[in-house]
Structure formats: structure tokens, C-alpha cells
C-alpha positions in Angstrom: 163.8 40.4 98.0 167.3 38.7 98.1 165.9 35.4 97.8 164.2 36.2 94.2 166.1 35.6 91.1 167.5 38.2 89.8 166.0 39.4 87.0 162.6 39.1 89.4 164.4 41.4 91.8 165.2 43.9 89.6 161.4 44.0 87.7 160.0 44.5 91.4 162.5 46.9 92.1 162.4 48.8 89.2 158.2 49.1 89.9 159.4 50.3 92.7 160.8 52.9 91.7 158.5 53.6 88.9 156.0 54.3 91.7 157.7 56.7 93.3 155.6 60.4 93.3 158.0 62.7 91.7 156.3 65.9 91.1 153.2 67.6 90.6 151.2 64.5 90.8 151.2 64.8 94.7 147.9 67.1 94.9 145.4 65.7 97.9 147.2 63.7 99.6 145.2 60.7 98.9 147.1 57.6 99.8 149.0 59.3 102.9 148.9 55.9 104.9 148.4 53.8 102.4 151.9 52.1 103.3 150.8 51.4 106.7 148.6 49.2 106.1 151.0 46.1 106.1 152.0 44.7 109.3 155.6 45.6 110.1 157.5 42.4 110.2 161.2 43.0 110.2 162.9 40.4 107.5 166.0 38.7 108.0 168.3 40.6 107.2 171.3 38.5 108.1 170.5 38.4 112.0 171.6 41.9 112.6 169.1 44.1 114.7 172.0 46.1 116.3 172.0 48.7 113.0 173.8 51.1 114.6 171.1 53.9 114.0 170.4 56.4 116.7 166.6 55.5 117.5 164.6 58.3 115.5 160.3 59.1 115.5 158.6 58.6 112.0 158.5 62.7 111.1 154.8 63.3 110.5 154.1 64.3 106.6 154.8 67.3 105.0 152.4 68.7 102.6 154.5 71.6 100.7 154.0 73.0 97.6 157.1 74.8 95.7 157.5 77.5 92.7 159.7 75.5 90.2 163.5 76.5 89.9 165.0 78.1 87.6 168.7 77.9 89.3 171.1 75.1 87.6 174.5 74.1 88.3 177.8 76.0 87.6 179.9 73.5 85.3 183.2 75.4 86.9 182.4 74.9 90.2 182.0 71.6 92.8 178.5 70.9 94.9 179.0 68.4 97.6 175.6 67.5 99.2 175.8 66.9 103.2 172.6 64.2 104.0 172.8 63.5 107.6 170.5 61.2 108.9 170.0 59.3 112.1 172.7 56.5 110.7 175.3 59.3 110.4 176.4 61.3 107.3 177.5 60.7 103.6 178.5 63.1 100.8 177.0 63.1 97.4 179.2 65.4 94.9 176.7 66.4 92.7 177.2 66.0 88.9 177.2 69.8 87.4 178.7 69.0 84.0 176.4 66.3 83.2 173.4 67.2 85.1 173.1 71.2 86.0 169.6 71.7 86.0 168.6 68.3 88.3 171.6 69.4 90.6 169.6 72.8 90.4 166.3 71.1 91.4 168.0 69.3 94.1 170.0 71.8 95.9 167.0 74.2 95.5 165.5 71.6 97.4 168.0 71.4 100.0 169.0 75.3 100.5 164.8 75.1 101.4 165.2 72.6 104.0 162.6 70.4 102.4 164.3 67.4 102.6 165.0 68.4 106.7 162.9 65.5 108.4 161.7 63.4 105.7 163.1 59.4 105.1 163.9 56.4 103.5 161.4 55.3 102.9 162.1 52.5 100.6 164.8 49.6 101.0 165.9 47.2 98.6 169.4 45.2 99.5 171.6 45.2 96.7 170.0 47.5 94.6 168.8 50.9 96.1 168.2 53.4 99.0 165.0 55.8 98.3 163.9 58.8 100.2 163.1 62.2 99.7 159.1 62.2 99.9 157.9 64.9 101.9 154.6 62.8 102.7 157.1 59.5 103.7 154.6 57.0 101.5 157.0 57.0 98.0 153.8 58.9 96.5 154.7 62.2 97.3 156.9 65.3 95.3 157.8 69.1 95.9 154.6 70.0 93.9 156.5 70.2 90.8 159.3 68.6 88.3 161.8 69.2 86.2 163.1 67.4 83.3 167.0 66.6 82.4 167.4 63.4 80.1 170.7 61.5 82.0 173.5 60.5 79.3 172.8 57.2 77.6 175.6 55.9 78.9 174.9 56.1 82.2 175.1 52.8 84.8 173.4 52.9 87.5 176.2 51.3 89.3 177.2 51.3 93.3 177.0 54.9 94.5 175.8 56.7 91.9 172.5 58.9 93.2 169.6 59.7 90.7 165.9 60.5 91.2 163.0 58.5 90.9 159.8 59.0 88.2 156.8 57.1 87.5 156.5 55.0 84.6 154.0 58.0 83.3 156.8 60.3 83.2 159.3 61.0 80.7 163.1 60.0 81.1 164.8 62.3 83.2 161.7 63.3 85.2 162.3 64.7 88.7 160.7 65.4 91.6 162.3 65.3 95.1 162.8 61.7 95.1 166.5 60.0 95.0 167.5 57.1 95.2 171.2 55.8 96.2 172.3 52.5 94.0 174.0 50.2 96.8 174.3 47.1 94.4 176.9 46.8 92.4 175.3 47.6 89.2 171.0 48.2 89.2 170.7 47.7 85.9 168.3 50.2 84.9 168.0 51.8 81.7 168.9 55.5 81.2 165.9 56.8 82.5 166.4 58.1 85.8 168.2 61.5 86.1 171.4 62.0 87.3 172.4 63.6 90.4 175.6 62.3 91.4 177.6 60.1 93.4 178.4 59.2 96.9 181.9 60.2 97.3 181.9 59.7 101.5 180.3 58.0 103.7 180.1 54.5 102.0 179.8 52.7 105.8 176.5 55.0 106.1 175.3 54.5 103.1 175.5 50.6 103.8 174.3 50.6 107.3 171.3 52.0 105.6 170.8 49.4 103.2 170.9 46.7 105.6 168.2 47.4 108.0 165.1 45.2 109.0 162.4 45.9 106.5 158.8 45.1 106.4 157.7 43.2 103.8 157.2 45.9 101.0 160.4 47.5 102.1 159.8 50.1 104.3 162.1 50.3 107.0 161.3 48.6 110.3 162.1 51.7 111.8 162.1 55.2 110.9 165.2 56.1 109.0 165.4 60.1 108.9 166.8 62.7 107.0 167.9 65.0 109.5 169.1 67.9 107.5 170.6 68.1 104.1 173.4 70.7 103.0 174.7 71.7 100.2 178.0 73.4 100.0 179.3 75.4 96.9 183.4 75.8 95.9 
């Protein structure tokens, strides 16, 4: 991907991203290993195999199905998101001003343990992080979504965390999905809704986004969501 031209690299990435199962779409299950089917061939990804990731077992898929929330965000008050994963920890501060009912969604999510052993999935250098699909295939949601249009003056710029649709959906569509901008600016449109932004753990966050990927992306090796936390002051 880093070898595309950019505008190229963002259009594929942004399909990626598109793709991504947000909500109630996920019903069968159809598709479950339909990312395996690619040989996993690690790319260059600057010579560096050593990621300094604790060596981790592909969690097997989890097919859950959740009522829809109704909780949202308390303006007055600060939600910092704990996502530890096999590469360490990093801190999202979730936005409740600008995006209470998506922080809702999310730390629903989280206070559930639904995002406890899923991935990333999805790797793109210099433009995005994605996990949060309960199945590990980018197809899959928490059986429902929630809608929240993002400000139109959002940029999707380096750390800022927002979650993932399908071009189907409308703006501001969530699932379970996020994804974690590592570029310096993604250049999306204001589409994808808000969560917040990494506020620690930038070195994880980048050891993430730098690991040997197989040719559509996925990790070479499992990258997993140990346990995600979300604390209230």
C-alpha cells in the first residue's frame, strides 16, 4: 500500500473501510473465513519482524447479538477508554461533547466485554488501525447501530478514533467497528462518527501500525484486543 500513489491509497483504503460490517448487517455469519483465503505473505514493512508484540492465538469468532443502547455520554464528565492489547495499552479520551450517543454505543460495548478478545484486523500504514469485529473478518457488528452525524468539520487527522460503516449506511453509522487514524491526515470526508482521540499510548498505537501484513492487510499475526475499559470522572 505504501508504494501506491496517494490518492490510490486513500480510494483503496477508504473501500476498506467502507466494507467494514457495522451493525445489524452481520446475521449468518456468511463470509466467516472469507479473509483466509489469501496466503499470508508478510510485506516489507521496512525489515522489521522483531514488533515487539507478545505472541498472541487468533481468538476464534464471536457470534453475539446485543439490545441497542440507549445510554449516551455525560457532556460534564471525562471517559478515557483503556484498549490493551497484546502490543501494550493506549488511551482513547472519548469525545462526550461532540459525540455522546457513539461514546454511549462504545462504552456500552466495552462495560459488556465485547470487544475482550477480538482484533485488528485491518492494517493500512499511514492511514488507519481497524478492529473491533467480533467475527475478526471486517464483516462483522454488535447486531445493531446507532447513528450520530460527526461535525463537518471534522479531520480525520493522526489519532483521532472513529468507527467504520459501509458505503450502504448513512454518515455517522456505527457498529462496533473503530478505526485509529495513524497518518497524519486520512483524508476522509465527514462521514465516519466520532469517537475520540488517542491521548496515550502513541508508541503502541504505532507498533501496531507497522506490523507485517498480508497482502489485503490483515496482520501477519494475530493482533488482539485483550480487554477494553472504560473509566468515568
Amino acid at each position: 500500500m505504501p508504494t501506491l500513489p496517494r490518492t490510490l491509497a486513500v480510494l483503496v483504503a477508504c473501500l476498506a473501510l467502507a466494507a467494514a460490517g457495522c451493525g445489524g448487517s452481520d446475521t449468518s455469519g456468511n463470509g466467516d473465513n472469507a479473509a483466509q483465503t489469501a496466503t499470508p505473505t508478510p510485506e516489507n514493512t521496512g525489515g522489521e519482524q522483531d514488533t515487539g508484540c507478545a505472541t498472541a492465538r487468533q481468538p476464534p469468532a464471536k457470534h453475539v447479538r446485543l439490545p441497542k443502547p440507549a445510554e449516551t455520554l455525560d457532556p460534564a464528565k471525562t471517559y478515557v477508554a483503556t484498549v490493551t492489547t497484546n502490543c501494550g495499552e493506549f488511551q482513547i479520551t472519548l469525545d462526550a461533547k461532540r459525540a455522546p450517543k457513539t461514546g454511549g454505543s462504545f462504552k456500552y460495548l466495552a462495560d459488556k466485554g465485547f470487544y475482550d478478545g477480538t482484533t485488528f484486523h485491518r492494517i493500512v500504514p499511514g492511514f488507519v488501525i481497524q478492529g473491533g469485529d467480533p467475527l475478526g473478518t471486517g464483516t462483522g457488528g454488535p447486531g445493531y447501530s446507532v447513528v450520530e452525524r460527526p461535525p463537518r468539520t471534522l479531520a480525520y487527522t493522526r489519532g483521532v478514533v472513529a468507527m467504520a460503516k459501509t458505503q450502504l449506511e448513512r454518515a455517522g453509522t456505527s457498529g462496533s467497528q473503530f478505526f485509529v487514524v495513524t497518518g497524519d491526515d486520512a483524508s476522509l470526508p465527514p462521514d465516519y462518527a466520532l469517537v475520540g482521540k488517542v491521548t496515550s499510548g502513541d508508541d503502541v498505537v504505532n507498533r501496531i501500525a507497522v506490523v507485517p501484513r498480508t497482502a489485503d492487510d490483515h496482520p501477519f499475526d494475530p493482533i488482539v484486543i485483550q480487554k477494553v475499559r472504560v473509566a468515568a470522572s
